[in-house]
Steps between C-alpha positions, in 0.01 A plus 500: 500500500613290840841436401747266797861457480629140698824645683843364508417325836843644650474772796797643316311528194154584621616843675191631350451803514866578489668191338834516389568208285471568096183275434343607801562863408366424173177284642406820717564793250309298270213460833467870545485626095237180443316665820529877360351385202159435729605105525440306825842323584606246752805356575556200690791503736712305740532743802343526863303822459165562501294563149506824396442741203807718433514729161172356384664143503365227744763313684377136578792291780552179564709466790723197584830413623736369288867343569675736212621774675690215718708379204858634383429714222501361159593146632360229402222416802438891435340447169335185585351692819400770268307309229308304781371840645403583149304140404355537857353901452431387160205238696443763763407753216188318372234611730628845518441525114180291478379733790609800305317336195697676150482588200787394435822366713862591420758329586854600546666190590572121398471371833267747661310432202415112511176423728363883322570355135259244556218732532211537292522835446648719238951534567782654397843430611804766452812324386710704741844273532604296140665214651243231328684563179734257415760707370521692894517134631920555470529846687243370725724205670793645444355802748364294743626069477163450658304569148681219339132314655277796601546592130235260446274516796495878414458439136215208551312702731495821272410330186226339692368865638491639140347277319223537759498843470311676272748755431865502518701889559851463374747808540690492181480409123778195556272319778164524250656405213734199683174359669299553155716222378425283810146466368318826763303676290335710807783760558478893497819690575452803698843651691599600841402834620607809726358767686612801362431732784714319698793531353651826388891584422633674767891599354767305393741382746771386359417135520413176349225260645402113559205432671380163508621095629843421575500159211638337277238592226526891604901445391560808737860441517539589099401823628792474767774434275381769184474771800877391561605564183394859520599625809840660421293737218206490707537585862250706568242261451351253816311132389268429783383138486159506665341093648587223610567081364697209522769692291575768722821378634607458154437838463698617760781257450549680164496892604749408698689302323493812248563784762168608453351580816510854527340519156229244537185389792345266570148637655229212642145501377348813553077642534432617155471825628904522581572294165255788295774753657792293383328493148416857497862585553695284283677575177432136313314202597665171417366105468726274383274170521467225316128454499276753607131502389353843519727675800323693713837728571559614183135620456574690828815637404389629161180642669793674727638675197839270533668347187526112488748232375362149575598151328343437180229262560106362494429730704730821490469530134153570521501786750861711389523636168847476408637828443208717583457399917838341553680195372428099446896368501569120408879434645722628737682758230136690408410474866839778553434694247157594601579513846828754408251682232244584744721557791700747284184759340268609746306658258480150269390378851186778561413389124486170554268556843287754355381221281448254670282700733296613172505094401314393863264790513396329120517159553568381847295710782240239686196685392619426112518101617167509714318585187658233314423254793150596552462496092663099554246458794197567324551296176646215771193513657230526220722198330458311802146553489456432156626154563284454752196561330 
C-alpha cells in the first residue's frame, strides 16, 4: 500500500529523520513500522533538503521561508506567523501528493490539513491535540488569552478537515465518545506509541522528572510547591524540570521564593537522545496537567522501566493503571502522598516500573499500532472505493 503523511509544515516539527517534537516522533515511528511491514510511505515536509529515502521512508520537502522564527515566542504575531506557514505548506503540499499519487493520505494536522482534505482520495486525520472540545475551550484561554478567538478558527477548521476525512484517529476513549455525541460517527481510537529499543532503565538516581512546556495547562508549579513540602524528609531527592514556556519565570519565581534551588533545575529542551538518558535514570516520572491527550512522555517513561504519577485525566487515565504502573491523583493532598510513597520504597518503585515496561511491550510498541493502522487503511480504502463504485 502507498501510504503519505502531510507534515506539520514547521522546520521545528519536520526534523525528519530525527524530530523531536511528540507528534512528529509519533508521525515517524509510525513511518518506519508502516514501512517494515513492506508499505511504501511518504511524508511530506517543510524543510530545504533534498528528497530522500531514509529507513525505508521517503522524505518529500517543500522549502520556503517563513517569518516565524522572527516572532517572540508564544506571542501573539508568533502564532499568527505560525498558522500562516501552516495554511501556506498546506497549498504547497498538493502537487507533492498528487505527484506521489496514494492510497491513501494521512493527515496529522488541522491546518496542514485543509487544501489535502479536499482531495478525492481516501483520508484519515489523527486527532493529535483536543482543543476542539468545548469543555478544553476554558484551559485553553486561560493558557494562552489569544485562544479566547483562535478557539474557533482552530475549532472551525478541524471540524471542517474531519468531516472530510474518511477516517478520524482519536487517542483516548474520552475524545471518541465526546465527539460521538457531536454527531461523527467515523472515529477509531488507536493510542500513542514508543519505541521500545530506545529506551531502557539505566538506574535510579535519586530523582524526580518533568519533561515537557513551561504552561499554564502543564500546572508545573503544583509540582514546585508538593516537592516543597517534602524536602525536610526528603533531601536526597533532585526534581529536574526539563523545557521551556511562557511560565518559566513563574517557575523560577517560586523555587526561590521556597529556597529551593539547590534541590530543583531547570534544564532547556534537550535532543531526545539526552532526554532518553534523563528518563533512563530517574526514580519517578511526574505530569501534573490538566489536559493531556495520549502523552507521548509517559509512554517513554514507562517503556524506561520508571514509575509514573500524572493528573487524572482524558488522557492519563487511559495509559497508567492506578496502582499497578504508578498513580492517577485528583488534588493537591493525593498528589503528596504518592509523591512521599514512591519516593520512600524503592522497591514499590522497581514494581511499579517493571510493569509498566511489561504494559508497553503489550500494548503500546509502534509495530502493535502499525498493524492497527494498516488494518484502518485497508477497510478506509476499500470503503472509499465502495462508494465510488
Amino acid at each position: 500500500m502507498k501510504i503519505l503523511f502531510v507534515g506539520n509544515g514547521m522546520l521545528r516539527s519536520d526534523q525528519y529523520p530525527i524530530p523531536d517534537i511528540g507528534g512528529s516522533v509519533q508521525t515517524w515511528g509510525l513511518s518506519k513500522a508502516l514501512a517494515e511491514r513492506k508499505n511504501e510511505v511518504y511524508i511530506v515536509r517543510r524543510g530545504n533538503e533534498e528528497d530522500r529515502k531514509v529507513q525505508g521512508v521517503t522524505l518529500i520537502s517543500i522549502p520556503f521561508k517563513g517569518i516565524e522564527n522572527m516572532m517572540p515566542s508564544y506571542s501573539a504575531p508568533f502564532f499568527m506567523s505560525v498558522m500562516a506557514s501552516k495554511i501556506y505548506f498546506s497549498g504547497k503540499s498538493l502537487k507533492k501528493i498528487i505527484g506521489v499519487d496514494p492510497d491513501i493520505v494521512c493527515l496529522i494536522d488541522r491546518f496542514t490539513g485543509i487544501f489535502p482534505a479536499t482531495l478525492s482520495l481516501p483520508k484519515v486525520y489523527i486527532m493529535h491535540v483536543p482543543e476542539i472540545l468545548d469543555c478544553f475551550r476554558p484551559y485553553d484561554i486561560r493558557a494562552n488569552k489569544l485562544n479566547a478567538l483562535l478557539f474557533y478558527v482552530k475549532k472551525g477548521t478541524e471540524t471542517s478537515v474531519m468531516k472530510r476525512a474518511d477516517k478520524v484517529v482519536v487517542l483516548n476513549t474520552f475524545m471518541k465518545n465526546y465527539l460521538e455525541t457531536k454527531g461523527f460517527t467515523n472515529l477509531v481510537k488507536i493510542p500513542n506509541a514508543v519505541d521500545t529499543q530506545q529506551f531502557i532503565g539505566n538506574g535510579d538516581k535519586n530523582y524526580v522528572l518533568y519533561a515537557g512546556r513551561f504552561d499554564w495547562n502543564k500546572n508545573v508549579c503544583s509540582l514546585v510547591k508538593a516537592f516543597a513540602t517534602l524536602r525536610e524528609r526528603r533531601r536526597g531527592y533532585h526534581l529536574y524540570l526539563i523545557g521551556e514556556g511562557p511560565e518559566e519565570r513563574k517557575i523560577r519565581d517560586l523555587i526561590n521564593k521556597n529556597a529551593l534551588q539547590s534541590q530543583v533545575t531547570i534544564i532547556p529542551w534537550l535532543q531526545r537522545k539526552q532526554l532518553r538518558e534523563f528518563l533512563g535514570n530517574c526514580s519517578i516520572l511526574f505530569l501534573p496537567s490538566f489536559f493531556e491527550a495520549s502523552p507521548v512522555i509517559v509512554l517513554e517513561a514507562m517503556a524506561s522501566g520508571k514509575p509514573v504519577i500524572a493528573k487524572n485525566n482524558i488522557g492519563t487515565s487511559d495509559i497508567v493503571a492506578h496502582n499497578t504502573t504508578g498513580y492517577l491523583y485528583n488534588n493537591t493532598h493525593e498528589l503528596e502522598g504518592y509523591l512521599e510513597l514512591l519516593l520512600s520504597d524503592e522497591g514499590l518503585r522497581k514494581k511499579l516500573g517493571w510493569n509498566a515496561r511489561k504494559i508497553i511491550e503489550q500494548r503500546y510498541t509502534f509495530a502493535k499500532v502499525a498493524e492497527r493502522y494498516e488494518e484502518l487503511f485497508h477497510c478506509t480504502v476499500k470503503e472509499f472505493d465502495g462508494k465510488k463504485s
